[in-house]
PDB file of the backbone (N, CA, C, O) and the ligand in Angstrom, with CONECT records:
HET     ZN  A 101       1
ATOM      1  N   UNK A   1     -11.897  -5.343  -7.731  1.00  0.00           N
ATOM      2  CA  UNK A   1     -11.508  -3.930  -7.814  1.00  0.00           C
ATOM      3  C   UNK A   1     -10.778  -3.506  -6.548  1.00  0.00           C
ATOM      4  O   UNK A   1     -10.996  -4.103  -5.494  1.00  0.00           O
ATOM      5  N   UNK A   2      -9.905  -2.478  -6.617  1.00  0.00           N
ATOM      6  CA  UNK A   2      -9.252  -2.298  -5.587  1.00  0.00           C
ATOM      7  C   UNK A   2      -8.734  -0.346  -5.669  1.00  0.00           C
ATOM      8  O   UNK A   2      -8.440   0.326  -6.658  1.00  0.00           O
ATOM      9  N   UNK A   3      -8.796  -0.010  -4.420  1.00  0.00           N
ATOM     10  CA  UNK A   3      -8.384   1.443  -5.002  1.00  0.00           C
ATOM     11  C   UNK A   3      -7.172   1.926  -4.773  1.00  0.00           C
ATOM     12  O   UNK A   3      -6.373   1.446  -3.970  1.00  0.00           O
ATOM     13  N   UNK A   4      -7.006   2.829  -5.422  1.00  0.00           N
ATOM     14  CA  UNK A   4      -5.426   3.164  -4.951  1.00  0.00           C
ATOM     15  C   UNK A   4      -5.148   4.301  -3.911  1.00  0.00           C
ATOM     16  O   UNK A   4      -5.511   5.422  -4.267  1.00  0.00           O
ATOM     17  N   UNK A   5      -4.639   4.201  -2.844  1.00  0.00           N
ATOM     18  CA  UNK A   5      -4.351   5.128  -1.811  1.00  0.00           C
ATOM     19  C   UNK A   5      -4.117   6.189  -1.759  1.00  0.00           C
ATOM     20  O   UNK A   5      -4.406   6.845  -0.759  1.00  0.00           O
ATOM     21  N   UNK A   6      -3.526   6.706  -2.802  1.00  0.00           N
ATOM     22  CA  UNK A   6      -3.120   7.834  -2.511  1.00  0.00           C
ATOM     23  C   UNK A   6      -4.546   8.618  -3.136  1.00  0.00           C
ATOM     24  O   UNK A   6      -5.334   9.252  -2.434  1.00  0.00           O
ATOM     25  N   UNK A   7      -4.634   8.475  -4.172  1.00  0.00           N
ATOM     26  CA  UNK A   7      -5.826   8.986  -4.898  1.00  0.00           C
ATOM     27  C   UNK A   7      -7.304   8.689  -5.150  1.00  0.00           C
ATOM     28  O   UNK A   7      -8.055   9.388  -5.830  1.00  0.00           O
ATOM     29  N   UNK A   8      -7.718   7.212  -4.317  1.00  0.00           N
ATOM     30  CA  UNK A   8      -8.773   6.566  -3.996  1.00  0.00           C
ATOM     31  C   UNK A   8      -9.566   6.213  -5.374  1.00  0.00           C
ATOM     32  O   UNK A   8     -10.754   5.919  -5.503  1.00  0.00           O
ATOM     33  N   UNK A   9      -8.695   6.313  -6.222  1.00  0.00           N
ATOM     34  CA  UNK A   9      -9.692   5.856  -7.256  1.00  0.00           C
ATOM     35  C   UNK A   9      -9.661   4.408  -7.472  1.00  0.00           C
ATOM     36  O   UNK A   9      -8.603   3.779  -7.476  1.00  0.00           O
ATOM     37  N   UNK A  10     -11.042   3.761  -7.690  1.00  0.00           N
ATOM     38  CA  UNK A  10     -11.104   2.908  -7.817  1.00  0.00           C
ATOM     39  C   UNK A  10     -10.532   1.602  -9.366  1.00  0.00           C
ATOM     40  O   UNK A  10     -10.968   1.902 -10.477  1.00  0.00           O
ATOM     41  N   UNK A  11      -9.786   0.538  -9.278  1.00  0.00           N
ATOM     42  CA  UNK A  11      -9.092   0.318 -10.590  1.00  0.00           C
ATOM     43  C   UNK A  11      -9.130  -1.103 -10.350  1.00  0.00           C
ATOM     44  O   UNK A  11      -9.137  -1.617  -9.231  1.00  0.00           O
ATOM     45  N   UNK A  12      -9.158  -1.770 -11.551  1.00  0.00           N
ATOM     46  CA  UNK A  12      -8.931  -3.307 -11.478  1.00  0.00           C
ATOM     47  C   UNK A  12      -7.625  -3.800 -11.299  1.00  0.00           C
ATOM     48  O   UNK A  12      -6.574  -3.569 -11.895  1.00  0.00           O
ATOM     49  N   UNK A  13      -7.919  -4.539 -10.338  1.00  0.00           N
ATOM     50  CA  UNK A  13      -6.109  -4.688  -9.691  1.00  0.00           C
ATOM     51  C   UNK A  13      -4.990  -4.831 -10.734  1.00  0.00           C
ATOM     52  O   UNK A  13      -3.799  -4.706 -10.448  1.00  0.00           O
ATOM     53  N   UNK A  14      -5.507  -5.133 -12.096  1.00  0.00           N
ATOM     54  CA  UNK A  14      -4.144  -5.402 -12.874  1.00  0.00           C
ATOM     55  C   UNK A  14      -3.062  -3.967 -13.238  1.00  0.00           C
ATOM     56  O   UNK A  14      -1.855  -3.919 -13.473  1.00  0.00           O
ATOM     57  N   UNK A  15      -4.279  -2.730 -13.141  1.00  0.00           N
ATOM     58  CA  UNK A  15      -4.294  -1.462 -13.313  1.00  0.00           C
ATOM     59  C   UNK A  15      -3.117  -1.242 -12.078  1.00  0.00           C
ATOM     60  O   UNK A  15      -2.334  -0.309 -12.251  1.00  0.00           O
ATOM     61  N   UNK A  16      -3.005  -1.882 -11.124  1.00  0.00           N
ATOM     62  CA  UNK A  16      -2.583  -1.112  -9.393  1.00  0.00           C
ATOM     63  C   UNK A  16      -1.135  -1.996  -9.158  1.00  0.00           C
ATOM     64  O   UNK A  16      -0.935  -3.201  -9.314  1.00  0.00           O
ATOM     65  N   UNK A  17      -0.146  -0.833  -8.691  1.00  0.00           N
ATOM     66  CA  UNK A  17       1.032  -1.779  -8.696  1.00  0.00           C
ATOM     67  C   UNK A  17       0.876  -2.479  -7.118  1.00  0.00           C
ATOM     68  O   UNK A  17       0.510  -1.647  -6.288  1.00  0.00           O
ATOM     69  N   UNK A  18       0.995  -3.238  -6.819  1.00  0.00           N
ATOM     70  CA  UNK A  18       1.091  -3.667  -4.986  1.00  0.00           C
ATOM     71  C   UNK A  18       2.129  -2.845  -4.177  1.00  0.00           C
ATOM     72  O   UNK A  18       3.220  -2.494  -4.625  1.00  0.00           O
ATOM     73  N   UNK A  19       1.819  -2.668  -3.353  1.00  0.00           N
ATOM     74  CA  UNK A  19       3.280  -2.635  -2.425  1.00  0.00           C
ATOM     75  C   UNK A  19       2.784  -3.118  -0.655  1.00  0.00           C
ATOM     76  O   UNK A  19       1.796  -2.800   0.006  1.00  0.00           O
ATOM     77  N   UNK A  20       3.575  -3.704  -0.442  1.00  0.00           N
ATOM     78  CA  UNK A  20       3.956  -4.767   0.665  1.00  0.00           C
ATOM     79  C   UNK A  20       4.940  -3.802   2.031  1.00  0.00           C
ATOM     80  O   UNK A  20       5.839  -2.994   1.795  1.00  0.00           O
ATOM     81  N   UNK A  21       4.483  -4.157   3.252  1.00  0.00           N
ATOM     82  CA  UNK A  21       5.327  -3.880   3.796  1.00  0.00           C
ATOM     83  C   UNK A  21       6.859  -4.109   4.283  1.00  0.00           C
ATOM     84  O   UNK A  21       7.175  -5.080   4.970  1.00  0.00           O
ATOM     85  N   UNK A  22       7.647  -3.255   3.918  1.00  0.00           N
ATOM     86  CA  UNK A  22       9.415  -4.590   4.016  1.00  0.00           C
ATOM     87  C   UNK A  22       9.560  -4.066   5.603  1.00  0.00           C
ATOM     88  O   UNK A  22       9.176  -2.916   5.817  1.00  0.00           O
ATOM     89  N   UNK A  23       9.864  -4.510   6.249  1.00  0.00           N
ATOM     90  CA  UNK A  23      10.249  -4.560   7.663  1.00  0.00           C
ATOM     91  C   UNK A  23      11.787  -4.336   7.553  1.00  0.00           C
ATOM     92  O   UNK A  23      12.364  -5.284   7.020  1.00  0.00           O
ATOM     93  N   UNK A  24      12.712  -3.128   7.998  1.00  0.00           N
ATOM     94  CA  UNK A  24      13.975  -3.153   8.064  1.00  0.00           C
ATOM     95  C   UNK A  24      14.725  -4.307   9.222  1.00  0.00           C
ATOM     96  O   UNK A  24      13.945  -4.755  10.063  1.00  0.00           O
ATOM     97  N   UNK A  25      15.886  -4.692   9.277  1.00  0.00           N
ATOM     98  CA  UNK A  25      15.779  -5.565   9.890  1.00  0.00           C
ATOM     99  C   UNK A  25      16.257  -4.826  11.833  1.00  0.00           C
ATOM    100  O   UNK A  25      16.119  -5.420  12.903  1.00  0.00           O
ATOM    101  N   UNK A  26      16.830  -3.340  11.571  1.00  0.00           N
ATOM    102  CA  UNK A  26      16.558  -2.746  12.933  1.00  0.00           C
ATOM    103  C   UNK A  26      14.921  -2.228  13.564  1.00  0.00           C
ATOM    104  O   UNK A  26      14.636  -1.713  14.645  1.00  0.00           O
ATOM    105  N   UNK A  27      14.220  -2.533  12.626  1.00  0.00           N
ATOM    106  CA  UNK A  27      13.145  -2.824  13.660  1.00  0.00           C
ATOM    107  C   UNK A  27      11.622  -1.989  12.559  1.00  0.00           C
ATOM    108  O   UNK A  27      11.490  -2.062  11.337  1.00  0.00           O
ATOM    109  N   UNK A  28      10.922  -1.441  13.331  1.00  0.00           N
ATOM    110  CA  UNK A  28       9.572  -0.489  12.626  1.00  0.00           C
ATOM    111  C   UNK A  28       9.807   0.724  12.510  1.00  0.00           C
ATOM    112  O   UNK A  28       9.140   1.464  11.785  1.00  0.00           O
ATOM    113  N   UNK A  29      11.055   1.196  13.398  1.00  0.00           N
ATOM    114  CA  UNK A  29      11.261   2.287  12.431  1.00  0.00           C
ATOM    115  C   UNK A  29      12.092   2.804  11.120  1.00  0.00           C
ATOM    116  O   UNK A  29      12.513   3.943  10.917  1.00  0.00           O
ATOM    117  N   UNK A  30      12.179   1.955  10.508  1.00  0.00           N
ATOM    118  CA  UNK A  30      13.244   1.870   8.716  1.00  0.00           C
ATOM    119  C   UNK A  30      12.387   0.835   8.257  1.00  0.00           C
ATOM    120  O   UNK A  30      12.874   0.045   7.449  1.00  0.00           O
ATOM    121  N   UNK A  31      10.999   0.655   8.676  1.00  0.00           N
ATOM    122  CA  UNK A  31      10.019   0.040   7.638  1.00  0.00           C
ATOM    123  C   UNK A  31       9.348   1.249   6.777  1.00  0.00           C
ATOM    124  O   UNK A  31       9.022   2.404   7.050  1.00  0.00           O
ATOM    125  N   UNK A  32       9.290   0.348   5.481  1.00  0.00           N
ATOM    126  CA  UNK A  32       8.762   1.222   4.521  1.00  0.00           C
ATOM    127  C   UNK A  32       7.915   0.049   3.536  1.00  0.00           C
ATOM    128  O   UNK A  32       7.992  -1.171   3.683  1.00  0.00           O
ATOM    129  N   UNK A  33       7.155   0.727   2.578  1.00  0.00           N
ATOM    130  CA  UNK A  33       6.712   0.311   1.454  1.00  0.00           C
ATOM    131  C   UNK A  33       7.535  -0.284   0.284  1.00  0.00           C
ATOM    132  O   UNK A  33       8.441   0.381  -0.218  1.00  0.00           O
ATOM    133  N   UNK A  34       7.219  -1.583  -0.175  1.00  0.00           N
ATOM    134  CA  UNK A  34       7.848  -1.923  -1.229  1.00  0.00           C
ATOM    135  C   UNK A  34       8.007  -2.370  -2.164  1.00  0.00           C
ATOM    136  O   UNK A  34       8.868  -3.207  -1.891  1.00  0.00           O
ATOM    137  N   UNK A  35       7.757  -2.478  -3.432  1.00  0.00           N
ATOM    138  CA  UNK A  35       6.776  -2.454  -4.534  1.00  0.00           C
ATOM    139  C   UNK A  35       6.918  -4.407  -4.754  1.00  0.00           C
ATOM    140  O   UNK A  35       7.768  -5.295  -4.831  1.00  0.00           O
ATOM    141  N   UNK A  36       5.767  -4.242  -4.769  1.00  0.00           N
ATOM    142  CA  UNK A  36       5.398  -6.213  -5.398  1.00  0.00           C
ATOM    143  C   UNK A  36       5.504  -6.138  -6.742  1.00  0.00           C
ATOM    144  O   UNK A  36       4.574  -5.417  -7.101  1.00  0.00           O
ATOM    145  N   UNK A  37       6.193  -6.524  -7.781  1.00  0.00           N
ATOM    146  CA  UNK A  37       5.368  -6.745  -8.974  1.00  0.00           C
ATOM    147  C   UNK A  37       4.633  -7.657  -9.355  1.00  0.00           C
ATOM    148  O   UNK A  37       3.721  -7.708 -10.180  1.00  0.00           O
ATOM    149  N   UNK A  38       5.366  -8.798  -8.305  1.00  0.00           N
ATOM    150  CA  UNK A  38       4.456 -10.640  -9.162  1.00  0.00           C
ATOM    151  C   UNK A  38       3.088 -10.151  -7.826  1.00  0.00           C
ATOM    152  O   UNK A  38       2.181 -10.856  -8.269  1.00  0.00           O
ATOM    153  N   UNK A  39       2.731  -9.742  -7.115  1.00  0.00           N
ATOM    154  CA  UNK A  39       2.034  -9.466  -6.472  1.00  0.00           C
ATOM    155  C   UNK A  39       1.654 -10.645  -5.658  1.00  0.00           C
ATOM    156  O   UNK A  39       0.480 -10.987  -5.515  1.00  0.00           O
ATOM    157  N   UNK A  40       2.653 -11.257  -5.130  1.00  0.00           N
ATOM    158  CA  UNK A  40       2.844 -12.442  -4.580  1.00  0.00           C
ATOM    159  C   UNK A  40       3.492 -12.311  -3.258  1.00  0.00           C
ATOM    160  O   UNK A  40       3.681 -13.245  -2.479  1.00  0.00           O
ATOM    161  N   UNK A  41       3.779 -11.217  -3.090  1.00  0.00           N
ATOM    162  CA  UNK A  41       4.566 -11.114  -1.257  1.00  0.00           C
ATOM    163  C   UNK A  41       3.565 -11.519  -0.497  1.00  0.00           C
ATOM    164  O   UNK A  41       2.388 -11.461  -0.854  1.00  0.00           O
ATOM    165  N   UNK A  42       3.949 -11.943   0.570  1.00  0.00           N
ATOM    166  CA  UNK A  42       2.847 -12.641   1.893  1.00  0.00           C
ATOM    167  C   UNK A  42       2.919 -11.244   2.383  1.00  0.00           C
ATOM    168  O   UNK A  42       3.704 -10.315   2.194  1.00  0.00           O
ATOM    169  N   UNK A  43       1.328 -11.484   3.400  1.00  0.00           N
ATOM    170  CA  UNK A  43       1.209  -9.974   3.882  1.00  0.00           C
ATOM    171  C   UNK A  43       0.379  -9.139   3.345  1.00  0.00           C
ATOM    172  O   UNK A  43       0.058  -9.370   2.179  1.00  0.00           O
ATOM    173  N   UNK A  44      -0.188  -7.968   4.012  1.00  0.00           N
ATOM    174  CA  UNK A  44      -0.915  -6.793   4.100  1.00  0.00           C
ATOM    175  C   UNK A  44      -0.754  -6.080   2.667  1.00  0.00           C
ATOM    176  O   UNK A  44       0.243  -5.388   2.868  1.00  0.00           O
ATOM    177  N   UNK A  45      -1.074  -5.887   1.594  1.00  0.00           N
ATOM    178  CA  UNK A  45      -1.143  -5.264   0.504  1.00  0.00           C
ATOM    179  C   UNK A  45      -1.720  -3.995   0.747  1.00  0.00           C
ATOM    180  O   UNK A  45      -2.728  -3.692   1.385  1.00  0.00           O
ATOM    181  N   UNK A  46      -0.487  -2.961  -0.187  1.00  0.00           N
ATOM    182  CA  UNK A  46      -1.408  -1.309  -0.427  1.00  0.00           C
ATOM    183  C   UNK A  46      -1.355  -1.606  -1.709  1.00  0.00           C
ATOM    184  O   UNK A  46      -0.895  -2.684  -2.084  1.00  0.00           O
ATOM    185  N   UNK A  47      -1.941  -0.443  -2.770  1.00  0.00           N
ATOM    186  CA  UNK A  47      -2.202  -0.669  -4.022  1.00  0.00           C
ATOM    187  C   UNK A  47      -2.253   1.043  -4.382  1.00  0.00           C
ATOM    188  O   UNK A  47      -2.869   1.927  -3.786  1.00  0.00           O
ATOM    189  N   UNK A  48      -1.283   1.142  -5.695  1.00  0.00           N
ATOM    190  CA  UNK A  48      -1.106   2.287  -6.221  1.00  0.00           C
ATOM    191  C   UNK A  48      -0.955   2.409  -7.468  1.00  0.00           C
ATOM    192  O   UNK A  48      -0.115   1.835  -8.162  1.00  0.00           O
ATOM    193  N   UNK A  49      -2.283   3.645  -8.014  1.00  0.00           N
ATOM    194  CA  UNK A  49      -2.352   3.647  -9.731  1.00  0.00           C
ATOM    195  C   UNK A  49      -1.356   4.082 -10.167  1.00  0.00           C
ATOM    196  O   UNK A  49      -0.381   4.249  -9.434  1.00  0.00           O
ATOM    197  N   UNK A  50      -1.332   4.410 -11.598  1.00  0.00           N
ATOM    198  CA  UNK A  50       0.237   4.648 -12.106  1.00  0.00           C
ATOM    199  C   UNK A  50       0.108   5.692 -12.485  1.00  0.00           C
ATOM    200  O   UNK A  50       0.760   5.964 -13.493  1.00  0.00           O
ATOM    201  N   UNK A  51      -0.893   6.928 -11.811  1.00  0.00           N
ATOM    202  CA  UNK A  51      -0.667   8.362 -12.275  1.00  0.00           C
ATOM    203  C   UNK A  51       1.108   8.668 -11.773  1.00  0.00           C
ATOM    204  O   UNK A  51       1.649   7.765 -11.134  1.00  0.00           O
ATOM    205  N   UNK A  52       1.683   9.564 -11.999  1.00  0.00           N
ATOM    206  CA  UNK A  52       2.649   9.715 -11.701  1.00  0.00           C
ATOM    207  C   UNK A  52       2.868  10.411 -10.181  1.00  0.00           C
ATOM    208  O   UNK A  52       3.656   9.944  -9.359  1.00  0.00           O
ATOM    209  N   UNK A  53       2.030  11.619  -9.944  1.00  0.00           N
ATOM    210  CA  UNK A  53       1.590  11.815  -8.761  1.00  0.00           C
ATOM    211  C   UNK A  53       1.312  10.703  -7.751  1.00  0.00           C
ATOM    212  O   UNK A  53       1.863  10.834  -6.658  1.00  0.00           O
ATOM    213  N   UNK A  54       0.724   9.881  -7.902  1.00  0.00           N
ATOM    214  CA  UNK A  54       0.689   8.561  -7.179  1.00  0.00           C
ATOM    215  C   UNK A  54       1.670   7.943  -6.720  1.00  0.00           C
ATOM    216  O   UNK A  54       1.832   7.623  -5.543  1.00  0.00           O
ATOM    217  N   UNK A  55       2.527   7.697  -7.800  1.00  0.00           N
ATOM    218  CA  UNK A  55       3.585   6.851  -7.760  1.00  0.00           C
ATOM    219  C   UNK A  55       4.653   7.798  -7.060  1.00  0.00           C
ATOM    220  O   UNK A  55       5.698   7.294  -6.649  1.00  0.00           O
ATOM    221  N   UNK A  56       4.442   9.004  -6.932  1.00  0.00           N
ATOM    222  CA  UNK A  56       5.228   9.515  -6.349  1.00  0.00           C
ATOM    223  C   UNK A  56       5.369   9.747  -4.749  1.00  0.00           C
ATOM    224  O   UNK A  56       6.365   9.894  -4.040  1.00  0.00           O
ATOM    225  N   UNK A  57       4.017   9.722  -4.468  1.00  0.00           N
ATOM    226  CA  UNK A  57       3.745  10.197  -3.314  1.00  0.00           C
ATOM    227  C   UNK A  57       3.377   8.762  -2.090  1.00  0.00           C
ATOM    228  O   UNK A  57       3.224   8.866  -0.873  1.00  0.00           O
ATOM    229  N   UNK A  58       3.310   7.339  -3.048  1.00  0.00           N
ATOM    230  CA  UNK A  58       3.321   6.168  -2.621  1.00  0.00           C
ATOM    231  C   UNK A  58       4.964   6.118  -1.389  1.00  0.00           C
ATOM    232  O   UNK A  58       4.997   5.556  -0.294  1.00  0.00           O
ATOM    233  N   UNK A  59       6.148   6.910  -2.076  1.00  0.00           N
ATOM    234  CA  UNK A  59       7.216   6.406  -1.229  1.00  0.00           C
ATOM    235  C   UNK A  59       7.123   7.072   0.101  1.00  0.00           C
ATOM    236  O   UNK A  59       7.612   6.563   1.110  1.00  0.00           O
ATOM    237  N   UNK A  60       6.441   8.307   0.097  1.00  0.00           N
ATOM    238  CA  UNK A  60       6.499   9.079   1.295  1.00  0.00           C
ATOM    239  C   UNK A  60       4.585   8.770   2.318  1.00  0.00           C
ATOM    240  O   UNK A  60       4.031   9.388   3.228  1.00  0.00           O
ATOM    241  N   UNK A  61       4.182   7.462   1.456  1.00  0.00           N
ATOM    242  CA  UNK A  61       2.795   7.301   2.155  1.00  0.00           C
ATOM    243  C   UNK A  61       3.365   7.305   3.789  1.00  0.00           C
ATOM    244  O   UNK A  61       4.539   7.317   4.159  1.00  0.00           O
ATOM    245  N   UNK A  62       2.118   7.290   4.626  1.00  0.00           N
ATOM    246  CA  UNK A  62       2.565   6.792   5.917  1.00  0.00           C
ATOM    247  C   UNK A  62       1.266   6.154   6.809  1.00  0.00           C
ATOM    248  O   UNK A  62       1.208   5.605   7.909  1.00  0.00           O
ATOM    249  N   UNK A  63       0.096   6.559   5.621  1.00  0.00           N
ATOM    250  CA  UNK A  63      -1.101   5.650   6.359  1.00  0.00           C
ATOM    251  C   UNK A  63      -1.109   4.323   6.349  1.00  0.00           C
ATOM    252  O   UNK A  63      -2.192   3.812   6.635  1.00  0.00           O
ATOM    253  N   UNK A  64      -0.098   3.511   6.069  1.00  0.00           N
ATOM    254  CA  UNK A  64      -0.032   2.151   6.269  1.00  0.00           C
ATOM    255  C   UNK A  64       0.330   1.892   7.961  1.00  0.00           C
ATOM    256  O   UNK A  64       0.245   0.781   8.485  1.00  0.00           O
ATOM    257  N   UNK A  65       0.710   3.038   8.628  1.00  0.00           N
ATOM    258  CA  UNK A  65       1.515   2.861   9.745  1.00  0.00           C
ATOM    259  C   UNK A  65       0.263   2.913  10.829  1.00  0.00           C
ATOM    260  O   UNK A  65       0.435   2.205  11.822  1.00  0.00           O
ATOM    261  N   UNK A  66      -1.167   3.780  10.754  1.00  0.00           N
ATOM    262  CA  UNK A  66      -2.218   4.105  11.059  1.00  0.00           C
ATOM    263  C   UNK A  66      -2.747   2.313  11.262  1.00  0.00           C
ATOM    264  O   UNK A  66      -2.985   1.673  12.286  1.00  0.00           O
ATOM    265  N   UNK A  67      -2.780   1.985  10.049  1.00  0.00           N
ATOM    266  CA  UNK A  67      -4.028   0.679   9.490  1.00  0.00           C
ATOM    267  C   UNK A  67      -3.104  -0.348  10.339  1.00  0.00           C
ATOM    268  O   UNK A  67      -3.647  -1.092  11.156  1.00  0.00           O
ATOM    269  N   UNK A  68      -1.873  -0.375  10.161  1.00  0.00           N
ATOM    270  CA  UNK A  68      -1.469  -1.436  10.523  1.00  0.00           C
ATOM    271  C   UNK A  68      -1.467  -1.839  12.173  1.00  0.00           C
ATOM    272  O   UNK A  68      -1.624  -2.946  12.687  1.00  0.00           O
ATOM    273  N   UNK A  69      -1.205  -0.385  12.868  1.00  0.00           N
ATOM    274  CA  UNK A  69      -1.689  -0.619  14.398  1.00  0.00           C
ATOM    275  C   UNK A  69      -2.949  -1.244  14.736  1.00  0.00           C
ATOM    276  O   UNK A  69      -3.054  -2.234  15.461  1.00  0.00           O
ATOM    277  N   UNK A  70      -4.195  -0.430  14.008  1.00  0.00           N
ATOM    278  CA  UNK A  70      -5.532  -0.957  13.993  1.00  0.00           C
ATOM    279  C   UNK A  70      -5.895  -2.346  13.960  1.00  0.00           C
ATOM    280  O   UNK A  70      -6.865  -2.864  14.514  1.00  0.00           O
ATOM    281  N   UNK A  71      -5.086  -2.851  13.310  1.00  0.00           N
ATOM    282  CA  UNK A  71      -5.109  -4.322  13.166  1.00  0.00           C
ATOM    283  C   UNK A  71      -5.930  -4.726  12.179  1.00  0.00           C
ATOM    284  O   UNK A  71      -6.620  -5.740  12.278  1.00  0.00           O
ATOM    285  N   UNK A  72      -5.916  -3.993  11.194  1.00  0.00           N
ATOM    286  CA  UNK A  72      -6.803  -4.105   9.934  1.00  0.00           C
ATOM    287  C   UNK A  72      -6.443  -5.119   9.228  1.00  0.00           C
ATOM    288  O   UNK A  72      -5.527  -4.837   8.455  1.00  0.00           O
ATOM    289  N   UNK A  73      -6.864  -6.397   9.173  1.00  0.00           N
ATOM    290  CA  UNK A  73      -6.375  -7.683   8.322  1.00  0.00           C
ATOM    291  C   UNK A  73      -6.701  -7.580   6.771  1.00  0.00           C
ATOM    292  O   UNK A  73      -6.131  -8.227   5.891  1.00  0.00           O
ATOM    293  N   UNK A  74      -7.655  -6.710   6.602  1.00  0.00           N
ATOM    294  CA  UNK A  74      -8.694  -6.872   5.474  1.00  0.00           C
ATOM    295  C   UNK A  74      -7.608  -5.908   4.092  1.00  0.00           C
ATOM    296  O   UNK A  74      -6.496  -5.436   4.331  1.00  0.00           O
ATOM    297  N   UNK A  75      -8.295  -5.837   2.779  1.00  0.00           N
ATOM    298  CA  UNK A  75      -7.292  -5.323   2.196  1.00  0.00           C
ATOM    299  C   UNK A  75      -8.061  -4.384   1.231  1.00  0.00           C
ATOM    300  O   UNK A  75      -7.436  -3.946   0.266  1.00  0.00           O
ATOM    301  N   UNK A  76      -9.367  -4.033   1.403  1.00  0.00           N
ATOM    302  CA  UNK A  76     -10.359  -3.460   1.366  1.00  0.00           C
ATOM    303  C   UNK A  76      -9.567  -1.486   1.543  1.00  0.00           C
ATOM    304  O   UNK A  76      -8.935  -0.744   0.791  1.00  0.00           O
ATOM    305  N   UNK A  77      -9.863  -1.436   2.323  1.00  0.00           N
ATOM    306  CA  UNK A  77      -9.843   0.038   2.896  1.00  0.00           C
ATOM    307  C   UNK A  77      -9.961   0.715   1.980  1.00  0.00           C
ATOM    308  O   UNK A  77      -9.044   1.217   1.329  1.00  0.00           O
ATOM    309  N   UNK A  78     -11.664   0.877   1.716  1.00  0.00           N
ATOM    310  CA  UNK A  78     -12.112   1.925   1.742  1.00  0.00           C
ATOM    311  C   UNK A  78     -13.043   2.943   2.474  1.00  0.00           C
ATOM    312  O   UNK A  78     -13.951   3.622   1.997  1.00  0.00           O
ATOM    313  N   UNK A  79     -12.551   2.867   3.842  1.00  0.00           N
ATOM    314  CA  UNK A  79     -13.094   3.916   4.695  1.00  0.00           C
ATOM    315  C   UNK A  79     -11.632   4.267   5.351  1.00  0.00           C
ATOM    316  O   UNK A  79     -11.511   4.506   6.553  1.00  0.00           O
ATOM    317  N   UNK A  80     -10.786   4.271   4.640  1.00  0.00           N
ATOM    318  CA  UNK A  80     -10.082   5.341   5.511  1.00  0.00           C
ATOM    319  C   UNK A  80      -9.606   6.908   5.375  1.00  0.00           C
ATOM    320  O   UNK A  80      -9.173   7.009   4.227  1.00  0.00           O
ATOM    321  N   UNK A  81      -9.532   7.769   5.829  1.00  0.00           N
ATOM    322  CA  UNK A  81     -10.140   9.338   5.440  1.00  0.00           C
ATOM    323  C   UNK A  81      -8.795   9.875   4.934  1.00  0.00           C
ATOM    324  O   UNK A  81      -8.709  11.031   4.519  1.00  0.00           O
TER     325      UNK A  81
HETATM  326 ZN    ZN A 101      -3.718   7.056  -7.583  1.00  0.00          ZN2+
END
């Protein structure tokens, strides 16, 4: 099970689209989120249900930028507020 970020509900991953971090190639700041479908990108996974609200608010997330300083390896997060 895995939840989805924006809305924390909890869903079986087939339910959750991935998204991966893409690294622009001028650097961390024109990194953004970017949708996995084979859910096969190497790397830190977020996960987002397919309410539409969700999916909407997935492009303008920015708590990946929080977790990722932290050094959060895990793909868990569910304690973050
Ligand atoms: Zn959601």
């Amino acid at each position: 099970m895995r939840s989805c970020v924006i809305c924390r509900q909890t869903l079986p991953k087939h339910a959750l689209t991935r998204y991966v971090l893409a690294r622009a190639q001028s650097g961390a700041a024109g990194a953004a989120l970017m949708e996995d479908p084979r859910k096969r990108l190497p790397g830190r996974g977020w996960y987002c249900c397919a309410e539409d609200l969700c999916r909407r608010k997935i492009s303008s997330y920015q708590g990946w930028r929080r977790r990722a300083k932290a050094g959060d390896g895990g793909e868990t997060g569910v304690h973050r507020v």
